[in-house]
DRENPA-653121 format. One record per atom (N, C-alpha, C, O): residue number from 1; chain; x, y, z. Coordinates in Angstrom, 1 decimal, padded with zeros to 4 digits, always signed. Example, Ala and Ser with C-alpha at 12.3 -4.5 7.8 and 13.67 -1.06 7.14 Angstrom:
BEGIN
(1 'A' (+013.2 -005.7 +007.8))
(1 'A' (+012.3 -004.5 +007.8))
(1 'A' (+013.2 -003.3 +007.8))
(1 'A' (+014.2 -003.3 +008.5))
(2 'A' (+012.8 -002.2 +007.1))
(2 'A' (+013.7 -001.1 +007.1))
(2 'A' (+012.9 +000.0 +007.9))
(2 'A' (+013.4 +001.1 +008.0))
***
This chain:
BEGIN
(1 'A' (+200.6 -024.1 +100.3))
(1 'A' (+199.2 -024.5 +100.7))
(1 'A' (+198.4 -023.2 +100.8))
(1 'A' (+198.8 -022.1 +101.1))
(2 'A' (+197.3 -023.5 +100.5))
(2 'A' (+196.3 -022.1 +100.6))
(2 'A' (+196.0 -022.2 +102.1))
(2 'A' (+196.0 -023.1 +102.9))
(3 'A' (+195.6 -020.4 +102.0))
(3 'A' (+195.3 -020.6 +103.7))
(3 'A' (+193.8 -021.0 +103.9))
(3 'A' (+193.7 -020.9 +105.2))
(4 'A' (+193.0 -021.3 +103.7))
(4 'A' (+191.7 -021.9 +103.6))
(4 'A' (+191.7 -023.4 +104.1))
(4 'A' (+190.8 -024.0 +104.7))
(5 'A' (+193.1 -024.1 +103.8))
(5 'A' (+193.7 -025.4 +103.9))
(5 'A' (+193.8 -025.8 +105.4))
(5 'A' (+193.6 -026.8 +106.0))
(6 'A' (+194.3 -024.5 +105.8))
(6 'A' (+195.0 -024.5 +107.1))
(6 'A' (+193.8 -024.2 +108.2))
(6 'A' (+193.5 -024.8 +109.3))
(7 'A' (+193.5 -023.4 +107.9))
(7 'A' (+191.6 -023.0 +108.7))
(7 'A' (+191.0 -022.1 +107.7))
(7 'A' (+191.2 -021.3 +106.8))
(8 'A' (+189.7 -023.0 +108.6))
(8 'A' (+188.8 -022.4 +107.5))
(8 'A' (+188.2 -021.4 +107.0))
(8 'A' (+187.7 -021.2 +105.9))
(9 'A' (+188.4 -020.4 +108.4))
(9 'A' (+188.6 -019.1 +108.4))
(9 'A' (+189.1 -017.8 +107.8))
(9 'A' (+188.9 -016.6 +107.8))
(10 'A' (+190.0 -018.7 +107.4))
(10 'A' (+191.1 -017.8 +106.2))
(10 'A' (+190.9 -018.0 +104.9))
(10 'A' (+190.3 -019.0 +104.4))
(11 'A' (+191.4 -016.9 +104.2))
(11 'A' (+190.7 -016.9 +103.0))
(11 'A' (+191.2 -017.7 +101.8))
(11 'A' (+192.5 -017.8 +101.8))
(12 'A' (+190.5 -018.4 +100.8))
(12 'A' (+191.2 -019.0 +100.1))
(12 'A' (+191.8 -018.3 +098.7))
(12 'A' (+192.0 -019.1 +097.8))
(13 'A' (+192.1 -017.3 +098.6))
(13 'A' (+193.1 -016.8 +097.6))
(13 'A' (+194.3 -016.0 +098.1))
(13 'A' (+194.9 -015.1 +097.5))
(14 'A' (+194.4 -016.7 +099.5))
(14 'A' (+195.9 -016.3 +100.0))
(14 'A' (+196.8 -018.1 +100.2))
(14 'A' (+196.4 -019.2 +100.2))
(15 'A' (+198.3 -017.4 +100.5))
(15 'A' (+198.8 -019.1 +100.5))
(15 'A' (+198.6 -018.8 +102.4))
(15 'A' (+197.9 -018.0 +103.0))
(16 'A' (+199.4 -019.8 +102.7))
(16 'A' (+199.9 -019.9 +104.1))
(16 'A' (+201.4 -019.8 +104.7))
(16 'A' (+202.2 -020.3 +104.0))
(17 'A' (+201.9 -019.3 +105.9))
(17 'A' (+202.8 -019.8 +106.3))
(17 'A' (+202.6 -020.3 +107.9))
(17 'A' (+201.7 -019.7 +108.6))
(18 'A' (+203.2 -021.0 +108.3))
(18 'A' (+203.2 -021.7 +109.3))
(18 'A' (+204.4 -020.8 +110.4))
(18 'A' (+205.3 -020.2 +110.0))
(19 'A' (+204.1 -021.0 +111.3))
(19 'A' (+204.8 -019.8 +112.4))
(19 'A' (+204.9 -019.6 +113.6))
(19 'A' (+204.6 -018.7 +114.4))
(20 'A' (+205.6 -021.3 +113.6))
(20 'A' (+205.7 -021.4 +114.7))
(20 'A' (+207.7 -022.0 +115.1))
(20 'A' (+208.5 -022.1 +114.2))
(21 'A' (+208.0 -022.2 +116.3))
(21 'A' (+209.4 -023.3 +116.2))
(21 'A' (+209.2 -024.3 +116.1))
(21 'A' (+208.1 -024.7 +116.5))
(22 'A' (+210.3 -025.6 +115.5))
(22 'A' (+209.8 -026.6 +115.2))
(22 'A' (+210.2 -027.4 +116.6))
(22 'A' (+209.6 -028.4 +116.9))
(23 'A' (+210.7 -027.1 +117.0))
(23 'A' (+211.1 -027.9 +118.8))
(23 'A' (+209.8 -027.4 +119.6))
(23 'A' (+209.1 -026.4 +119.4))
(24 'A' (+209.6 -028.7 +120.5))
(24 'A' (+208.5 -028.7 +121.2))
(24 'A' (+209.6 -028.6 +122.4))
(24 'A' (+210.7 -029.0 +122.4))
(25 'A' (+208.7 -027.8 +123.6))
(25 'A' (+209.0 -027.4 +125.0))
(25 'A' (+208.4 -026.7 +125.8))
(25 'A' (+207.8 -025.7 +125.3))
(26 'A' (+208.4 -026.9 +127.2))
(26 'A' (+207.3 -026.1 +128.4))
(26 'A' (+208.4 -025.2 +128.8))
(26 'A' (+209.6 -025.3 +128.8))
(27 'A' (+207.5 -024.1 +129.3))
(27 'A' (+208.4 -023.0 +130.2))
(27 'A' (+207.9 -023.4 +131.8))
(27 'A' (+206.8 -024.1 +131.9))
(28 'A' (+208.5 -023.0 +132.8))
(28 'A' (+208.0 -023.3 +133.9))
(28 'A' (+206.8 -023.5 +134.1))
(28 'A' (+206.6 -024.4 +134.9))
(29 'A' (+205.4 -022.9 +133.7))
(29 'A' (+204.4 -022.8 +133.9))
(29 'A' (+203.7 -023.9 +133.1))
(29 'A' (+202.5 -024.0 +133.0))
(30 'A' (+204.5 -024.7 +132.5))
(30 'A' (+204.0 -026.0 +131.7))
(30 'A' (+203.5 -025.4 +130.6))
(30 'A' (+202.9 -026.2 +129.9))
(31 'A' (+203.4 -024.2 +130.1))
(31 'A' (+203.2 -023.5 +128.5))
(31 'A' (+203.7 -023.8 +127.5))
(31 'A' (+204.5 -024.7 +127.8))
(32 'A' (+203.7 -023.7 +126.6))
(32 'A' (+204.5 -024.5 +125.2))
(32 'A' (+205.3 -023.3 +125.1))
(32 'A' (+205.0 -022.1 +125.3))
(33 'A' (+206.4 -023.8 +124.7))
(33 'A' (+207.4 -022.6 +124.2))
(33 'A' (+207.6 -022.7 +122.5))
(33 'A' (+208.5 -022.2 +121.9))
(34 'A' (+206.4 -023.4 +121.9))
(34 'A' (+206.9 -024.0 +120.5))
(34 'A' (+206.5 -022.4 +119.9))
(34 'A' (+207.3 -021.8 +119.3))
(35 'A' (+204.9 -021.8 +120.2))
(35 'A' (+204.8 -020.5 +119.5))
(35 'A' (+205.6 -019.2 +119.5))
(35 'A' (+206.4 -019.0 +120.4))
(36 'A' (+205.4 -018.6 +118.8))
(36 'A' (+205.8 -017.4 +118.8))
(36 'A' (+204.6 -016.1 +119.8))
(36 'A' (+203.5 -016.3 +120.2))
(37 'A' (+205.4 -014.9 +120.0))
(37 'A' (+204.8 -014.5 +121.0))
(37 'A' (+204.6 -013.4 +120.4))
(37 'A' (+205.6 -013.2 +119.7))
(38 'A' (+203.6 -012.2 +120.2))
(38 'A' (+204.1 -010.4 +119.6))
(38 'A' (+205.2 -010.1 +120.9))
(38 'A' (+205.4 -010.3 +122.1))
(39 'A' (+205.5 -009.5 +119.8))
(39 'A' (+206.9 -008.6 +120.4))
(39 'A' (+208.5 -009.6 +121.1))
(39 'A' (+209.4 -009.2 +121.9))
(40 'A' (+208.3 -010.8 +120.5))
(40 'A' (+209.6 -011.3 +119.8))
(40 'A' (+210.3 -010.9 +118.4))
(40 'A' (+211.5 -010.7 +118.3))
(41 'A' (+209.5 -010.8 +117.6))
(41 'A' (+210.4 -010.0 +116.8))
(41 'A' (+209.1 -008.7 +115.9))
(41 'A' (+207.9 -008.4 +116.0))
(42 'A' (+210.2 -008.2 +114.9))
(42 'A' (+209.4 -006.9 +114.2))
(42 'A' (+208.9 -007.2 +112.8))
(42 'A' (+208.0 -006.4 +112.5))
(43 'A' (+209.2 -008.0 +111.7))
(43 'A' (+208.8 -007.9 +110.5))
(43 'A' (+208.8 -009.5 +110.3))
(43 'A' (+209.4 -010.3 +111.1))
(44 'A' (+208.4 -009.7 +109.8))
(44 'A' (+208.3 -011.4 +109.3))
(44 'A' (+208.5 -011.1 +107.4))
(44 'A' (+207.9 -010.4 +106.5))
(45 'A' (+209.8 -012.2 +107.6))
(45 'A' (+209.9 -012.0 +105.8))
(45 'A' (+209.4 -013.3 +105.2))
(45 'A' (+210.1 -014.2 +105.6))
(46 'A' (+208.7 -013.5 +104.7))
(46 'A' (+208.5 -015.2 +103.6))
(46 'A' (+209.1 -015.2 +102.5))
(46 'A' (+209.3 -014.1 +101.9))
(47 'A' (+209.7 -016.5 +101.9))
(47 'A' (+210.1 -017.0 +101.3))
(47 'A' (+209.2 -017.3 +100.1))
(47 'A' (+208.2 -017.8 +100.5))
(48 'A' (+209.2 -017.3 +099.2))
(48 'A' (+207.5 -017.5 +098.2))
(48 'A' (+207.9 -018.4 +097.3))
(48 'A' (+207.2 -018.8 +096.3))
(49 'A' (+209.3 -018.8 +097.7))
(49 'A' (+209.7 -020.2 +096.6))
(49 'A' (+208.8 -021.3 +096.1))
(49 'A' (+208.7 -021.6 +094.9))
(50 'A' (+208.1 -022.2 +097.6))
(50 'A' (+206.9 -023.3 +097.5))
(50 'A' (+206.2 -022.6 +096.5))
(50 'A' (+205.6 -023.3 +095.7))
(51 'A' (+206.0 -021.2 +096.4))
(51 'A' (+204.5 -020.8 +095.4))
(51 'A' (+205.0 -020.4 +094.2))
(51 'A' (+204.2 -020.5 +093.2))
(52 'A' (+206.1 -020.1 +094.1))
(52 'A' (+206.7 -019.4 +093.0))
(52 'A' (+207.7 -020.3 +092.4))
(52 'A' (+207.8 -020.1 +091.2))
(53 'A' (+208.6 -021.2 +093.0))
(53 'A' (+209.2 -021.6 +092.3))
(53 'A' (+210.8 -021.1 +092.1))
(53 'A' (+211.7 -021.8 +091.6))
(54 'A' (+210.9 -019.5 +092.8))
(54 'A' (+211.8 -018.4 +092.7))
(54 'A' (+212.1 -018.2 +094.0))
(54 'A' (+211.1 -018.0 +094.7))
(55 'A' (+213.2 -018.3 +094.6))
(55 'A' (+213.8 -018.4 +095.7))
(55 'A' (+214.1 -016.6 +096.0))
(55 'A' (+214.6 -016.2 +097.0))
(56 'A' (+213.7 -015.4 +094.6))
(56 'A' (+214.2 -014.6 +094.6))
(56 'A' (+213.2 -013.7 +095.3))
(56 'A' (+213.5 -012.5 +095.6))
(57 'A' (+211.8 -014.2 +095.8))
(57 'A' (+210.7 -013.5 +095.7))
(57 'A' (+210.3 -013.8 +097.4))
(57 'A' (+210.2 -015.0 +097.8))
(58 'A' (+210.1 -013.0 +098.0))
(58 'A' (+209.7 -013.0 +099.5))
(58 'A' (+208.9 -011.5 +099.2))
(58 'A' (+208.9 -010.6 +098.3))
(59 'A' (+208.0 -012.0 +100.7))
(59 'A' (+206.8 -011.0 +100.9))
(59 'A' (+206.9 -010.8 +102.3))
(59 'A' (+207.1 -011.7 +103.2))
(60 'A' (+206.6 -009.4 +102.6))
(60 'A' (+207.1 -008.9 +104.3))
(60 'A' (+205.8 -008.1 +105.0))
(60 'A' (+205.0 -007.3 +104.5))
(61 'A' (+205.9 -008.6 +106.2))
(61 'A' (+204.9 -008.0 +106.6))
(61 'A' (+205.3 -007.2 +108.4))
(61 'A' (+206.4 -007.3 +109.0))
(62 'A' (+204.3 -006.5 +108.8))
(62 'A' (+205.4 -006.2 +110.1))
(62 'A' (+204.2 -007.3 +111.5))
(62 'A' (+203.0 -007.6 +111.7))
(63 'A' (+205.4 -007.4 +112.2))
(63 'A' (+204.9 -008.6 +113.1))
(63 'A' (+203.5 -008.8 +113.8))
(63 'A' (+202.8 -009.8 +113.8))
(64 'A' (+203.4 -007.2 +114.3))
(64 'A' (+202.3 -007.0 +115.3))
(64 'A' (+200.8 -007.1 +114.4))
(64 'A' (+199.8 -007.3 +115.1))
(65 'A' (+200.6 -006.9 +113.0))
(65 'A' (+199.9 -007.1 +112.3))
(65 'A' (+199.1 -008.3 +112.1))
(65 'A' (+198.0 -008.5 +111.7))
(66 'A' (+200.2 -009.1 +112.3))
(66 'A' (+199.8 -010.8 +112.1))
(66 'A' (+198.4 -011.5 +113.1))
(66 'A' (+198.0 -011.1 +114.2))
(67 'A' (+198.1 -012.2 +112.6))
(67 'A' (+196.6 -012.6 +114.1))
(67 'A' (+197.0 -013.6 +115.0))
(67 'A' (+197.7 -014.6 +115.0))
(68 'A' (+196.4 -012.9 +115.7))
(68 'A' (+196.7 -013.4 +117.4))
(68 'A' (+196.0 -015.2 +117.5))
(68 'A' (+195.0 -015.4 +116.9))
(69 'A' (+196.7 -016.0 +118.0))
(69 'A' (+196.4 -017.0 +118.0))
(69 'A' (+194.6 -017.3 +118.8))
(69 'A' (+194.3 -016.4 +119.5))
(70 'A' (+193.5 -018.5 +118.6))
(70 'A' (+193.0 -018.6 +118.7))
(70 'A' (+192.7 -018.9 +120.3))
(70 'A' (+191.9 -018.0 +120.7))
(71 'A' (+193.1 -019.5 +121.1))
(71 'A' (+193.1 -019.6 +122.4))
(71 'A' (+193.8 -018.3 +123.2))
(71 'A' (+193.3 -017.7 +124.1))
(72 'A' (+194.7 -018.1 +122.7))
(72 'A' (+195.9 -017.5 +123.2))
(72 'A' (+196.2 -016.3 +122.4))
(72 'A' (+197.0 -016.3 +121.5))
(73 'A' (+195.5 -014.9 +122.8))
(73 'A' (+195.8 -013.7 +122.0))
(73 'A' (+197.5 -013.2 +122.4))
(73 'A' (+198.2 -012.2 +122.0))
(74 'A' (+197.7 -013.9 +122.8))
(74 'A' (+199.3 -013.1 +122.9))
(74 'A' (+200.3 -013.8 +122.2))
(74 'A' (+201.4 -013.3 +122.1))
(75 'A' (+200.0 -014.8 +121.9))
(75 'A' (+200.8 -015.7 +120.7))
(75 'A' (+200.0 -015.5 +119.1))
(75 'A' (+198.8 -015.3 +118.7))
(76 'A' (+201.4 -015.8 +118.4))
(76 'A' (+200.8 -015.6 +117.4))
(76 'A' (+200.2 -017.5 +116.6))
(76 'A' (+200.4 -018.7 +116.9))
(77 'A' (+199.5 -016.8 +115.8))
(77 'A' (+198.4 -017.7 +115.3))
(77 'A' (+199.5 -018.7 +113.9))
(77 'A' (+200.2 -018.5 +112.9))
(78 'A' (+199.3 -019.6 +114.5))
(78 'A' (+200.2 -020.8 +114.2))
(78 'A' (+200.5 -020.7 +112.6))
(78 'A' (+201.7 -020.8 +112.3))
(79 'A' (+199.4 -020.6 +111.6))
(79 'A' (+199.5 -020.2 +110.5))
(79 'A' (+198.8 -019.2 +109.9))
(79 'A' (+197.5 -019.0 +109.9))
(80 'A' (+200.0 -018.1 +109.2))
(80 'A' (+198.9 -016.9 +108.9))
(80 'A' (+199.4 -017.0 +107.2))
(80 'A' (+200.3 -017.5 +106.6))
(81 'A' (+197.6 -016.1 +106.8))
(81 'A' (+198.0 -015.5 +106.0))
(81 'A' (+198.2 -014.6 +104.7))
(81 'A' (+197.6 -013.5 +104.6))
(82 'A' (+199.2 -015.1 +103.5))
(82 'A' (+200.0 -014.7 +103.0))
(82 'A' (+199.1 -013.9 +101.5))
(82 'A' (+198.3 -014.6 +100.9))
(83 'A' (+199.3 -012.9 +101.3))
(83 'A' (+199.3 -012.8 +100.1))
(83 'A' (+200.1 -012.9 +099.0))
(83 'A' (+201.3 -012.7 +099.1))
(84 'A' (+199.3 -013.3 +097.7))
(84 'A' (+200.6 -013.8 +096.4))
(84 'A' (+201.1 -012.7 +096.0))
(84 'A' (+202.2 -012.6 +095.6))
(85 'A' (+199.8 -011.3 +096.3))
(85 'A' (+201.0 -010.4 +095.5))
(85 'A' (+200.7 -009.1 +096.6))
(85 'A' (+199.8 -009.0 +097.4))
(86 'A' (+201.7 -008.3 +096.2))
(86 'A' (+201.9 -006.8 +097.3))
(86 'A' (+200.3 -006.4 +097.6))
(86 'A' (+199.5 -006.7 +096.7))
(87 'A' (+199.8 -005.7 +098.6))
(87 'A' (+198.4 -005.4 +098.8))
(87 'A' (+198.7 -004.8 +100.2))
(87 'A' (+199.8 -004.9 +100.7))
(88 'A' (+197.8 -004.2 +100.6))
(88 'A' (+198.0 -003.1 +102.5))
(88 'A' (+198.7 -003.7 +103.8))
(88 'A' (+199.3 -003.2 +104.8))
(89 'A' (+198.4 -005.3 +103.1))
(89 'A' (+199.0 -006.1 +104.6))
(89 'A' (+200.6 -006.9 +103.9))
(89 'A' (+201.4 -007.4 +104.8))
(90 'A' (+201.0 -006.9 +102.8))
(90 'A' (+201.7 -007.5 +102.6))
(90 'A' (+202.8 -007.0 +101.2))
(90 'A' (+202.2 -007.0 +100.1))
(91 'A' (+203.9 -006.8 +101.3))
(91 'A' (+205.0 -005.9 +100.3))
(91 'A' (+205.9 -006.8 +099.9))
(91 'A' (+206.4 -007.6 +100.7))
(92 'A' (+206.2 -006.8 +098.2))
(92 'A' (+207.5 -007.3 +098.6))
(92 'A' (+209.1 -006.4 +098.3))
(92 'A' (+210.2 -006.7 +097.9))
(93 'A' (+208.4 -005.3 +098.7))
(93 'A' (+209.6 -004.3 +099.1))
(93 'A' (+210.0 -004.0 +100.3))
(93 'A' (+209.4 -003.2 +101.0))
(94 'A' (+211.3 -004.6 +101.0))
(94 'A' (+212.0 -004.2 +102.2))
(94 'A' (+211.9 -003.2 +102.6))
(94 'A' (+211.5 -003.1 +103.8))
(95 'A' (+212.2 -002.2 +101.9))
(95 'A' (+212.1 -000.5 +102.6))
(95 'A' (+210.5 -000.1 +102.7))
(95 'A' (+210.1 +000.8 +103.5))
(96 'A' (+209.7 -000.8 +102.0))
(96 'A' (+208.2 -000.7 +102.2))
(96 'A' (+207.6 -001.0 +103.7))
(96 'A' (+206.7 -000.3 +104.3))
(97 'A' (+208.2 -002.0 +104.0))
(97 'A' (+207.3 -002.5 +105.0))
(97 'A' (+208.5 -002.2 +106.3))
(97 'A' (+208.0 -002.3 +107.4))
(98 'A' (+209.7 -002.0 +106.2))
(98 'A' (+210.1 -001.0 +107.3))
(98 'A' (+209.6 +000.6 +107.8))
(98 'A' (+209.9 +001.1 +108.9))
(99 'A' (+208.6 +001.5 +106.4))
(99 'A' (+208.1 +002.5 +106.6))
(99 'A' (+206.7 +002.3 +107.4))
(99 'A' (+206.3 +003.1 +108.2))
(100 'A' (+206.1 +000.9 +107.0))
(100 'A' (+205.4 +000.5 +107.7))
(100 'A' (+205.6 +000.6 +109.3))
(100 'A' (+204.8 +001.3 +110.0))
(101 'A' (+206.6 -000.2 +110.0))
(101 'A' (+207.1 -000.6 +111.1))
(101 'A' (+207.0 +000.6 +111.8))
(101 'A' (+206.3 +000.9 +112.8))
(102 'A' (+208.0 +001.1 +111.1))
(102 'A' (+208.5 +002.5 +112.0))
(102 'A' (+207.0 +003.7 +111.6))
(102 'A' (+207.0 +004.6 +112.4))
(103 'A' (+206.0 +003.8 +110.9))
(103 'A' (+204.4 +004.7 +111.1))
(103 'A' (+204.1 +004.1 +112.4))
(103 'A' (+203.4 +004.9 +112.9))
(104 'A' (+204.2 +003.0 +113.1))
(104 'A' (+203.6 +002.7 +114.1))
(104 'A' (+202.1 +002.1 +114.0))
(104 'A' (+201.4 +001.8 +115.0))
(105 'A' (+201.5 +002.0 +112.6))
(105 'A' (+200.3 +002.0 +112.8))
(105 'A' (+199.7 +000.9 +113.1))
(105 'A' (+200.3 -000.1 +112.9))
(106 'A' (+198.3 +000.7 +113.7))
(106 'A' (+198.0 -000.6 +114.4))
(106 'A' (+197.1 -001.2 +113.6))
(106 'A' (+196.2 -000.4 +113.4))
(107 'A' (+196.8 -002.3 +113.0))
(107 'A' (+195.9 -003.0 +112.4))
(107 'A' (+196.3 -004.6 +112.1))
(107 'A' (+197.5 -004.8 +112.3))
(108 'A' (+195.7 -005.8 +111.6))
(108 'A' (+195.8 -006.5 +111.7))
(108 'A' (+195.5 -007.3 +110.3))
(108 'A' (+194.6 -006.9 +109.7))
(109 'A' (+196.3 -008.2 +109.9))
(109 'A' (+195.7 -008.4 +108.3))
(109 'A' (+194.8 -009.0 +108.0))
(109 'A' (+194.1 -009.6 +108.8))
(110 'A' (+194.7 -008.8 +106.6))
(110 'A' (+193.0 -009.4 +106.4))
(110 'A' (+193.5 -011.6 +106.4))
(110 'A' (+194.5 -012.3 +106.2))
(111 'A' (+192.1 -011.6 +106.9))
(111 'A' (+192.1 -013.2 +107.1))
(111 'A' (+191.6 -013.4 +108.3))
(111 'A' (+191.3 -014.6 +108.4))
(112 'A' (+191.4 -012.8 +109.3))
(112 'A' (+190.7 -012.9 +110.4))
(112 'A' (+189.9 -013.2 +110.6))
(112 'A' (+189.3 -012.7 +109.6))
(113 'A' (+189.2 -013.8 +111.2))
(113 'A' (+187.2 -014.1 +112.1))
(113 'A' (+186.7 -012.6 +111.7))
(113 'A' (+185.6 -012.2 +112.0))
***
């Protein structure tokens, strides 16, 4: 799916991925436990099969980079996204985007408001 599809805010010559769990559930505070949160995990890898066809082809990005959900800046934004091909926010070299991780550096990908 293109991300333009998903909101409209995103640009339409990127695809999408969706990123969230697929079980619905509250934490005590009656919150959804379905999103993801920054700083549950560090790299997000995709699969680029649906676009490609090639089960061999994934694109990595590092977590904190990703946009912060619309209501809720501490979750991440339900679908982000993707670029088709390697570009500042998105590699599809493993050791690329672990050099990323570990520079520490802070920014956010393109597709944002």
């Amino acid at each position: 799916m293109r991300a333009n599809e998903a909101y409209r805010f995103l640009p339409k010559d990127m695809y999408v991925v969706e990123t969230q769990r697929t079980r619905r559930g509250s934490n005590k505070t009656g919150g959804s436990t379905r999103p993801y949160r920054f700083g549950e995990f560090d790299l997000l890898a995709i699969c680029m099969q649906p676009s490609t066809n090639n089960w061999d082809v994934f694109m990595y990005t590092v977590a904190d980079w990703l946009l912060p959900g619309v209501l809720e800046p501490s979750e991440i934004l339900k679908f982000q996204p993707v670029a088709p091909t390697p570009d500042d926010d998105w590699t599809d070299e493993f050791h690329t985007v672990v050099e990323w991780l570990r520079s520490g550096r802070k920014k956010k990908i393109r597709g944002g408001k």
